[in-house]
C-alpha positions as CSV (number, residue, x, y, z in Angstrom):
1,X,4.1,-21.3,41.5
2,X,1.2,-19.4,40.8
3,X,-2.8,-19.9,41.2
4,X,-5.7,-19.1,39.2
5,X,-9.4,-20.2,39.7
6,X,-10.8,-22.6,36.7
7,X,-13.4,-19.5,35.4
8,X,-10.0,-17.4,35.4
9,X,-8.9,-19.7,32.8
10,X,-11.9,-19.8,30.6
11,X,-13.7,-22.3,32.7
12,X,-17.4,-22.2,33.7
13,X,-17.9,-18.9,35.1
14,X,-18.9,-20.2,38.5
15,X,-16.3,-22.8,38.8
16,X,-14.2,-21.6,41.8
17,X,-11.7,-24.4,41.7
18,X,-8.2,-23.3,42.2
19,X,-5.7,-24.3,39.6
20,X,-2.0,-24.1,40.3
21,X,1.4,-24.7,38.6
22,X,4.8,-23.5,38.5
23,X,5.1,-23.0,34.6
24,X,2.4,-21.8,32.5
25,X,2.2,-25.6,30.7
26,X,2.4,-27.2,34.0
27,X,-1.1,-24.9,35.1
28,X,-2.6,-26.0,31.7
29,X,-2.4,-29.4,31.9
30,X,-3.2,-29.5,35.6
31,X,-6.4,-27.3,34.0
32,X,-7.2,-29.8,31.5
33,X,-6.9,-32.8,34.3
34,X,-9.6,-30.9,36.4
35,X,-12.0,-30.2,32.9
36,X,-11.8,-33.7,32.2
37,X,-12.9,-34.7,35.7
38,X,-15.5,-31.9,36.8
39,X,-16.3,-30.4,33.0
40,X,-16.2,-33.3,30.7
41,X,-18.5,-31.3,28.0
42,X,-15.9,-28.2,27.8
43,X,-13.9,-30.8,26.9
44,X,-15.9,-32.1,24.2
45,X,-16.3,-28.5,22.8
46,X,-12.9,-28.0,22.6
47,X,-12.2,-31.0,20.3
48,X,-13.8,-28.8,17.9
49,X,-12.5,-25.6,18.3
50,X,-11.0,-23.9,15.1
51,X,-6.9,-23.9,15.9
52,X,-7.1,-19.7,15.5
53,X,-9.8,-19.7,18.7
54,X,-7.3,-21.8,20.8
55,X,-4.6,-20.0,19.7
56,X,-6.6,-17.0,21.0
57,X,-7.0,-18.2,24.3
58,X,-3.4,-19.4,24.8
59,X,-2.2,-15.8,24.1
60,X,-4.7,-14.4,26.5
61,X,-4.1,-17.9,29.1
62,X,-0.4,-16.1,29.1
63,X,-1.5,-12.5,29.9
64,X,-3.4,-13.8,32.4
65,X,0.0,-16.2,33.7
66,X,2.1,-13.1,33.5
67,X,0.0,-10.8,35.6
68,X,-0.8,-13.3,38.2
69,X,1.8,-13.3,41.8
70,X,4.2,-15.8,42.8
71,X,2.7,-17.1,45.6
C-alpha cells in the first residue's frame, strides 16, 4: 500500500488529506471518491479537461506512485 496527500496528487495545494491504495488505480479512484466529496468543483473542471492534459497528469500521477514507499 502506499500513501500520498490529496495536493500530492494534483489536489488543492492545501488539502492535506491522506490518500491510500495498494495499486496505482486503486489510489485514483479512492482520489476521485474524496474530490467528489470535499472538492466537487475540481471535479467539474476536470469534465472539461482536453484528454492530452489528463494524460499528462496520469504519467506524472505514476512517477509520483513509483517514488513513493510501501508503507
Amino acid at each position: 500500500m502506499k500513501q500520498m496527500t490529496c495536493a500530492q496528487m494534483g489536489g488543492p495545494a492545501t488539502c492535506s488529506t491522506t490518500i491510500s491504495g495498494n495499486t496505482p488505480d486503486e489510489m485514483i479512484n479512492n482520489g476521485m471518491e474524496h474530490l467528489k466529496a470535499t472538492h466537487p468543483d475540481m471535479v467539474e473542471g476536470m469534465k472539461t479537461m482536453p484528454k492530452e492534459t489528463m494524460e499528462g497528469w496520469r504519467a506524472d500521477f505514476q512517477k509520483k506512485w513509483d517514488a513513493a514507499p510501501d508503507m
